[in-house]
Structure formats: C-alpha cells, structure tokens
C-alpha atoms as an extended CHARMM CRD file, in Angstrom:
* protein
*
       125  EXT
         1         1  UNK       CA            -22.0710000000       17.2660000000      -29.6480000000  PROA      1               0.0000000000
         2         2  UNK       CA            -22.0170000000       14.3750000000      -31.8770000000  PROA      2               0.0000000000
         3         3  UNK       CA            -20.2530000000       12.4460000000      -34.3450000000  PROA      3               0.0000000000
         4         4  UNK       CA            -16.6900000000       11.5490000000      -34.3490000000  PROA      4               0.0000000000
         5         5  UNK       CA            -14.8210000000       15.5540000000      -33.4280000000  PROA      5               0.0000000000
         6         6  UNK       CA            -17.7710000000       15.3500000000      -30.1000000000  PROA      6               0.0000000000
         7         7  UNK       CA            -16.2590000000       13.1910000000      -28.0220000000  PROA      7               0.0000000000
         8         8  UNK       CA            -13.1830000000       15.2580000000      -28.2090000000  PROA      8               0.0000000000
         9         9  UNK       CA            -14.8970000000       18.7980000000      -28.1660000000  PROA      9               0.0000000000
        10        10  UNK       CA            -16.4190000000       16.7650000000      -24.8530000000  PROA      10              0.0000000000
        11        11  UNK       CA            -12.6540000000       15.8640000000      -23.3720000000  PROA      11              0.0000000000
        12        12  UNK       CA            -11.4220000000       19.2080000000      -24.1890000000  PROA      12              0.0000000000
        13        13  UNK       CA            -14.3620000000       21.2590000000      -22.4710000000  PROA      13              0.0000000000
        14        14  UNK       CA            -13.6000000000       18.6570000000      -19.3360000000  PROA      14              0.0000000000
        15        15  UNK       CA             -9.7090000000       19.6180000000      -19.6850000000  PROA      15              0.0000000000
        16        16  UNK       CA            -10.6160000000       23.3120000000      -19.9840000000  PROA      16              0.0000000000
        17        17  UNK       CA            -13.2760000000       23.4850000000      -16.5630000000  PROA      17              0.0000000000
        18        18  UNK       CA            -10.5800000000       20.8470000000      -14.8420000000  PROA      18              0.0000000000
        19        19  UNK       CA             -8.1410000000       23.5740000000      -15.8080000000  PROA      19              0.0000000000
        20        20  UNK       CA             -9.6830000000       26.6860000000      -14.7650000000  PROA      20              0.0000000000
        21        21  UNK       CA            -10.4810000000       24.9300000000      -11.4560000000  PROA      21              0.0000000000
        22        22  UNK       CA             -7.3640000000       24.3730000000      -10.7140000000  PROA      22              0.0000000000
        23        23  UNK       CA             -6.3240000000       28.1110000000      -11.2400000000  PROA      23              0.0000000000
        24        24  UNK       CA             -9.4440000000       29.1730000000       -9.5350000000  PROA      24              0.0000000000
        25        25  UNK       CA             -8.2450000000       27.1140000000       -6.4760000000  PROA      25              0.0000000000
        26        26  UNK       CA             -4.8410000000       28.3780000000       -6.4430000000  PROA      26              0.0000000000
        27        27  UNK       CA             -5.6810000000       31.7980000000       -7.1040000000  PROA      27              0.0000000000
        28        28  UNK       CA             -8.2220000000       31.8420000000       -4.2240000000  PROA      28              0.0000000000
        29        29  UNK       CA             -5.6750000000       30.3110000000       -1.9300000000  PROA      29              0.0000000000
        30        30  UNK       CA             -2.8280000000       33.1770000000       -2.5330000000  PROA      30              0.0000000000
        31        31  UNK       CA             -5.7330000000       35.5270000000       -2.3420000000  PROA      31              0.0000000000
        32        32  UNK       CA             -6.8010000000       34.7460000000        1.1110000000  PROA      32              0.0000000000
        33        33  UNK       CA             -4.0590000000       33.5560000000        3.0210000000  PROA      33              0.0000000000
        34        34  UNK       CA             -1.9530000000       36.1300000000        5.0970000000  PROA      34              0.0000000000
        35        35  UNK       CA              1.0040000000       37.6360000000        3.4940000000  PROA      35              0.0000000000
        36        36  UNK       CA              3.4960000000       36.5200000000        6.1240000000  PROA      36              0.0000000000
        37        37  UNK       CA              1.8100000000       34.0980000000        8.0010000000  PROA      37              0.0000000000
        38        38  UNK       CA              2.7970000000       33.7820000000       12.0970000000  PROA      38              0.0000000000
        39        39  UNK       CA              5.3880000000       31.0620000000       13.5200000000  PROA      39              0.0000000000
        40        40  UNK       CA              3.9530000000       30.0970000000       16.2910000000  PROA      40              0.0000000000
        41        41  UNK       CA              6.2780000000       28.4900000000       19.3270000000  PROA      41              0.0000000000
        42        42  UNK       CA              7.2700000000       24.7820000000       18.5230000000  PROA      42              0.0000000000
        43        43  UNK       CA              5.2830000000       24.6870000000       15.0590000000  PROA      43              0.0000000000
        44        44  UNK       CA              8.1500000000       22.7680000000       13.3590000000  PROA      44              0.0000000000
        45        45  UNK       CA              9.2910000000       20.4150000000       16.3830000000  PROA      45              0.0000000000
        46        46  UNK       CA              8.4600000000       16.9070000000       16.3240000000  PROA      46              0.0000000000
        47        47  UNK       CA              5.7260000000       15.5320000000       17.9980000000  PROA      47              0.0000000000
        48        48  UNK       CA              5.6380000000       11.8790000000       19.9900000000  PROA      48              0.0000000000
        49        49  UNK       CA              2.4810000000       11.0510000000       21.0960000000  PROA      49              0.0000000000
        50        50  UNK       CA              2.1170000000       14.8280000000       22.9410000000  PROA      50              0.0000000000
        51        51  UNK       CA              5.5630000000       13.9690000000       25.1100000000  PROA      51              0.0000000000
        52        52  UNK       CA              8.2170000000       16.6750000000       23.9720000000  PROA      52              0.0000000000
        53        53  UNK       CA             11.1970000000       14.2020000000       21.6560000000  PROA      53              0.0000000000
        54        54  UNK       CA             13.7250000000       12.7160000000       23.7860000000  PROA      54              0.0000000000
        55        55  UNK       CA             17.2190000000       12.1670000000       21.8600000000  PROA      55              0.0000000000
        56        56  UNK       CA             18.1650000000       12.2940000000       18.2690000000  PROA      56              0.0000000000
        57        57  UNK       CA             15.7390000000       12.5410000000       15.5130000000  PROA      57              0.0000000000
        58        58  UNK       CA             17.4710000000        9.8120000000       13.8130000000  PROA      58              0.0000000000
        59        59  UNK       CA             17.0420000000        6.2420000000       15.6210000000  PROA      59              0.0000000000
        60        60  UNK       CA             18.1410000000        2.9500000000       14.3620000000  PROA      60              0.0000000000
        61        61  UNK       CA             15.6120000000       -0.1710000000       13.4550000000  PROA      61              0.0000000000
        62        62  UNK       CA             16.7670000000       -3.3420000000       13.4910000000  PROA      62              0.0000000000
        63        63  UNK       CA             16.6690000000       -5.4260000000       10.3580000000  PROA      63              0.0000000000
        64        64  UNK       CA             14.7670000000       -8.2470000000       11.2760000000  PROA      64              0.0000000000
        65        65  UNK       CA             11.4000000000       -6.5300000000       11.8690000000  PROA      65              0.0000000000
        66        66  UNK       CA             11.2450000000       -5.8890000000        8.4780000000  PROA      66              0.0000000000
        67        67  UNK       CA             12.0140000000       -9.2180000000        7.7750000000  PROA      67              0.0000000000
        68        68  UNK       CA              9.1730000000      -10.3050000000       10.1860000000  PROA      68              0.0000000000
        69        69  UNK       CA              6.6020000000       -7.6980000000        8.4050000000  PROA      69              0.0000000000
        70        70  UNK       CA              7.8800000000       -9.2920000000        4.5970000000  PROA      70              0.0000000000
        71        71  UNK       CA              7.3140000000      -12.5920000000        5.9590000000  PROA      71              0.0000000000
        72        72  UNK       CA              3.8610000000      -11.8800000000        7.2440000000  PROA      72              0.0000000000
        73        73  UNK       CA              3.0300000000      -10.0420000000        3.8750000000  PROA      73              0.0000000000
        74        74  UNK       CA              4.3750000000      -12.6990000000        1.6210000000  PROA      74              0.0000000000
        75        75  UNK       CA              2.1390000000      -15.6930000000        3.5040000000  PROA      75              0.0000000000
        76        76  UNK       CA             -0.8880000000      -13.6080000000        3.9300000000  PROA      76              0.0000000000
        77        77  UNK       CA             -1.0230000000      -12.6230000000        0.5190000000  PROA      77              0.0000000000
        78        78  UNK       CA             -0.1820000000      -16.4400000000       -0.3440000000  PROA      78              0.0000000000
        79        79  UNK       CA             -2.9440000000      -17.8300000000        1.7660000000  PROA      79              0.0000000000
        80        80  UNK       CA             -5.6290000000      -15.7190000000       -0.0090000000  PROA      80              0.0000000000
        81        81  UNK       CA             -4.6570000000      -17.8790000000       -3.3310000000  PROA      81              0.0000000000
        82        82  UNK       CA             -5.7920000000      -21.0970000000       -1.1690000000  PROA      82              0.0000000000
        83        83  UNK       CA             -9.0340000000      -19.6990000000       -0.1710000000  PROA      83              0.0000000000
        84        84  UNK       CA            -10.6730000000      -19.9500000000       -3.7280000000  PROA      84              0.0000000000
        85        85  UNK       CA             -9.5930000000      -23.3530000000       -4.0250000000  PROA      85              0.0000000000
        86        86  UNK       CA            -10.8900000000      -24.6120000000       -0.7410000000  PROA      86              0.0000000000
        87        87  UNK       CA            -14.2700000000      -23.0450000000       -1.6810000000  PROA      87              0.0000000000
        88        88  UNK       CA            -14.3810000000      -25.0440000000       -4.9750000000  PROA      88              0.0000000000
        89        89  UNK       CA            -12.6430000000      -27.9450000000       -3.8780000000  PROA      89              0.0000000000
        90        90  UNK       CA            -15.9960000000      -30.2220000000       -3.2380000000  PROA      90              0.0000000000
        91        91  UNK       CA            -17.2070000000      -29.0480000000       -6.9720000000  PROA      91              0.0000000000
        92        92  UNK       CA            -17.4340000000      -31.8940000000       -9.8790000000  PROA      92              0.0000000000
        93        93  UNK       CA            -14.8190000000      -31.2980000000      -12.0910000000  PROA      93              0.0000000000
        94        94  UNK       CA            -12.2770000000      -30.9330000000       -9.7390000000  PROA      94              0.0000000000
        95        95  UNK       CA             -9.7530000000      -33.0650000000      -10.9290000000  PROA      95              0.0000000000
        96        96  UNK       CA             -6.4520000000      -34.6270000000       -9.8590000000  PROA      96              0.0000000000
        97        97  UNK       CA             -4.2760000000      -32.2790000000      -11.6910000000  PROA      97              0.0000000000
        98        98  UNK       CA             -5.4340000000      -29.2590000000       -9.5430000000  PROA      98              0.0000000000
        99        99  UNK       CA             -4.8220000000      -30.9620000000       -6.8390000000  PROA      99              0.0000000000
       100       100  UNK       CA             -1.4970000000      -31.8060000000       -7.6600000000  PROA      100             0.0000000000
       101       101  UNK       CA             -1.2100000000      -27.7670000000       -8.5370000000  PROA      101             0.0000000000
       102       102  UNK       CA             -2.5550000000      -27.0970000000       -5.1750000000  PROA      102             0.0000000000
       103       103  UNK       CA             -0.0360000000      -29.0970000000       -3.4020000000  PROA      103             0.0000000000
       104       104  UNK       CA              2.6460000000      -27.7580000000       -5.3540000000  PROA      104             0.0000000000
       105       105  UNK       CA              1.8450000000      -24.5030000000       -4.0500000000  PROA      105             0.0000000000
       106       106  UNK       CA              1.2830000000      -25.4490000000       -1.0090000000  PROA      106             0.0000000000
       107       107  UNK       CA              4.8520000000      -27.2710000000       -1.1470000000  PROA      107             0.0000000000
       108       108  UNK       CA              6.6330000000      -23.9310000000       -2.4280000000  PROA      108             0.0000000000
       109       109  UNK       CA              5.3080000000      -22.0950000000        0.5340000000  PROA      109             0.0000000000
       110       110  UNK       CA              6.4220000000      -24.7610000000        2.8190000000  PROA      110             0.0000000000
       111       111  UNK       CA              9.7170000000      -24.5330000000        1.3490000000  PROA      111             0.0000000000
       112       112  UNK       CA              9.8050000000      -20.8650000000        2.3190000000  PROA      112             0.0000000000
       113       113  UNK       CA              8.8770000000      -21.0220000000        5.8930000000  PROA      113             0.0000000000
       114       114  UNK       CA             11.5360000000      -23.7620000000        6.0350000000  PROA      114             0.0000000000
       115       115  UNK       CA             14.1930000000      -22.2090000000        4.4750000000  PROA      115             0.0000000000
       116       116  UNK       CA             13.1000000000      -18.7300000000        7.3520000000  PROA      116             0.0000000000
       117       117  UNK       CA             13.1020000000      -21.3240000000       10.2450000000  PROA      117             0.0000000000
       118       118  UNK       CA             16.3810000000      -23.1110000000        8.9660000000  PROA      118             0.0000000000
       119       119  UNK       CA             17.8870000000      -19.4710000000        8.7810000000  PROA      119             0.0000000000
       120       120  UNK       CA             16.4820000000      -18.7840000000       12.5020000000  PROA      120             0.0000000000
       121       121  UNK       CA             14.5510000000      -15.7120000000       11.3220000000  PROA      121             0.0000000000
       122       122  UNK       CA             11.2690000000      -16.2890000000       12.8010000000  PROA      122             0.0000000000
       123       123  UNK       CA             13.4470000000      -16.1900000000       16.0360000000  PROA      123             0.0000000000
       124       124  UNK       CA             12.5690000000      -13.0120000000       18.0390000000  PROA      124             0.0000000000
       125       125  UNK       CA             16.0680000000      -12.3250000000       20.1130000000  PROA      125             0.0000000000
C-alpha cells in the first residue's frame, strides 16, 4: 500500500480492526455474563474505610479547604517556573533584563500571598 490513496486504505483497515474489536468485546461480554446477575446483601451501600456509614450521605465541606488546596496548587505550580531560572542563572548571557523579569514574577507572587494573608485565609480556624 503505497502512494497517496495508501495511507488512507492504511487508516481505514486500522478503523475497521479498531471497529470489529470493539463489537467483538461487547458481544463477548453479553455472551458470557449471566442473564440476571445476583444482588448480593449490601452491594450498593457505601463503604467508609470497612466501618458501615454513619449519618447522611450528604456532608458539608467547608470552603476554605479548597481555598487552602488552590493556594497550594497555584504556588507550586508557580515555583516550578523559578527552578529553570535558578539553574541558568550563573550562565553568561544572563542579563539584567531577566533579572528584572524574574523579580517581577517573583513580585506578582508576593503580591498574592499578601493579598491571602491580608484576607486571613492562610488562617486555619
């Protein structure tokens, strides 16, 4: 299979054996299974850490640890943009203007952690 139509003759006969896979698999699986499988005792009950649930199934979370868990995400995926820099940092050719990026950056994300502890969300209670 060459020339120009091969590569599609190619995708199609991939499409085709994805295809019949696919039925294959399904075909197998209502094959094989039992026709009306058995419900065993507490199948569809909840399960918390092998304790039987205690209460509703619907509890409350408090906002703030989410806010905690955004806060973490946002500087930890912030910090990894410093670590490249530091690496290259003692590198000729490292001029004043990255620098002066860098600690604009580094200013922006001071801002933020600021602006958290000035709106006392890094306080736990």
């Amino acid at each position: 299979m060459s020339g120009y139509l091969g590569s599609y003759a190619t995708l199609g006969l991939l499409l085709v054996v994805a295809v019949l896979f696919f039925v294959l698999a399904f075909g197998a699986n209502r094959v094989l299974r039992p026709a009306t499988p058995a419900e065993p005792v507490g199948k569809r009950t909840s399960y918390e850490c092998g304790l039987d649930p205690v209460g509703a199934d619907w509890a409350q979370m408090q906002i703030r640890y989410y806010v905690y868990a955004y806060l973490y995400l946002l500087f930890a995926v912030e910090s990894v943009f410093l670590f490249p820099w530091a690496v290259v940092f003692d590198r000729p050719g490292f001029g004043l203007v990255t620098v002066a990026e860098m600690g604009i950056f580094v200013g922006v994300l001071a801002l933020g952690i600021l602006y958290a502890w000035r709106k006392n969300v890094l306080r736990w209670s």
